[in-house]
C-alpha positions as CSV (number, residue, x, y, z in Angstrom):
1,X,-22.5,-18.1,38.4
2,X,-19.3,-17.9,36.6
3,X,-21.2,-15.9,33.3
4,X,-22.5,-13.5,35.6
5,X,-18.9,-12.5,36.9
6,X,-17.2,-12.7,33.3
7,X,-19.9,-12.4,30.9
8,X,-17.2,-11.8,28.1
9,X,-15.8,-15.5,28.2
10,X,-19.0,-16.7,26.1
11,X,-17.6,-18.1,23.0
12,X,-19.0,-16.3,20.5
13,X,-16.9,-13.3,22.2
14,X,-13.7,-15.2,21.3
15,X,-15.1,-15.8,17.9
16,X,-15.7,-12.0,16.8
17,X,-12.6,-11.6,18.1
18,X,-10.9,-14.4,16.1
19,X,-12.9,-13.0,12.5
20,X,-12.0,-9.4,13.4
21,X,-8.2,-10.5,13.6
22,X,-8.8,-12.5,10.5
23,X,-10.3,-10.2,8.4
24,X,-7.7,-7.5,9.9
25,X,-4.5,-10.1,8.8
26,X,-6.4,-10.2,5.3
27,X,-6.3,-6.8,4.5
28,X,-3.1,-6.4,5.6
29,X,-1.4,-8.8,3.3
30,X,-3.6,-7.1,0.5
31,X,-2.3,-3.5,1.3
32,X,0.8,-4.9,0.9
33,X,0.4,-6.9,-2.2
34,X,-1.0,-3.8,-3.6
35,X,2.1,-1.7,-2.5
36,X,4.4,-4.0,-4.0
37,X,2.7,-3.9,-7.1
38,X,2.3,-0.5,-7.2
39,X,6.2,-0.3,-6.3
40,X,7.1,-2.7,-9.2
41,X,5.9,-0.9,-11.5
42,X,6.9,2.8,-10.5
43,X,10.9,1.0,-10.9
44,X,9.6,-0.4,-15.0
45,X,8.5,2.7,-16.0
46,X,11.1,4.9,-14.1
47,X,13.6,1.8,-16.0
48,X,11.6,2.9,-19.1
49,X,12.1,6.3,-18.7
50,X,16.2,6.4,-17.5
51,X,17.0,4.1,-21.3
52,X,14.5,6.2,-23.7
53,X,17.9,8.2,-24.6
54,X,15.5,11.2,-25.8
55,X,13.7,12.0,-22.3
56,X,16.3,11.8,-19.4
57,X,14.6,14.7,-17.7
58,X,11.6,12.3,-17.1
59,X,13.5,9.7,-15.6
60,X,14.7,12.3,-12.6
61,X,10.9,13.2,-12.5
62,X,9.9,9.2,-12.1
63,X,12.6,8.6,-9.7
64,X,11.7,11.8,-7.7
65,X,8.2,11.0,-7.9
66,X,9.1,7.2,-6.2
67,X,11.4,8.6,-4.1
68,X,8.7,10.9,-2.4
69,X,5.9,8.3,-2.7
70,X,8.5,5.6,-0.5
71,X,8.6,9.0,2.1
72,X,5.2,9.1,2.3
73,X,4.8,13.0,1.1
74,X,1.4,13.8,-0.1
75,X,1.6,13.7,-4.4
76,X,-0.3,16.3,-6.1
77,X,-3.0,15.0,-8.5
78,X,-1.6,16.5,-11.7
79,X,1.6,14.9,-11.3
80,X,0.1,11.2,-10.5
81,X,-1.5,11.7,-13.3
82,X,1.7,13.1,-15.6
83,X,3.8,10.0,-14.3
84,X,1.3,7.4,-15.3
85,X,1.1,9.0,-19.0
């Protein structure tokens, strides 16, 4: 009787629910590991850059570059790919 009134209290709908949240919390903490990373090493090379005495004008252009990526503003593909060289 009680299943035909809440046929969503079946345990196996508490279960998806519970792996859905899991696998949810998972990526989560990946995305951010990733970020961190990602942020890590954006400050070492824009470190790199600001005490190479010869190329200070790169050093604004790696702290610009991490200041917009922290924003969130969309980063043209050429420029990923000049930062990274």
């Amino acid at each position: 009787f009680a299943l035909k009134l809440f046929p969503n209290m079946l345990p196996s709908t508490f279960q998806d629910n519970l792996k859905k949240e899991e696998t949810m919390k998972k990526e989560l903490q990946m995305r951010l590991a990733v970020a961190g990373f990602l942020q890590d090493t954006l400050k070492e090379m824009a470190d790199r850059k600001t005490n190479s005495s010869t190329d200070k004008s790169g050093a604004k252009e790696v702290i610009e570059f991490i200041e917009k990526a922290r924003v969130g503003e969309d980063l043209p593909n050429d420029k990923v790919i000049r930062i990274a060289q």
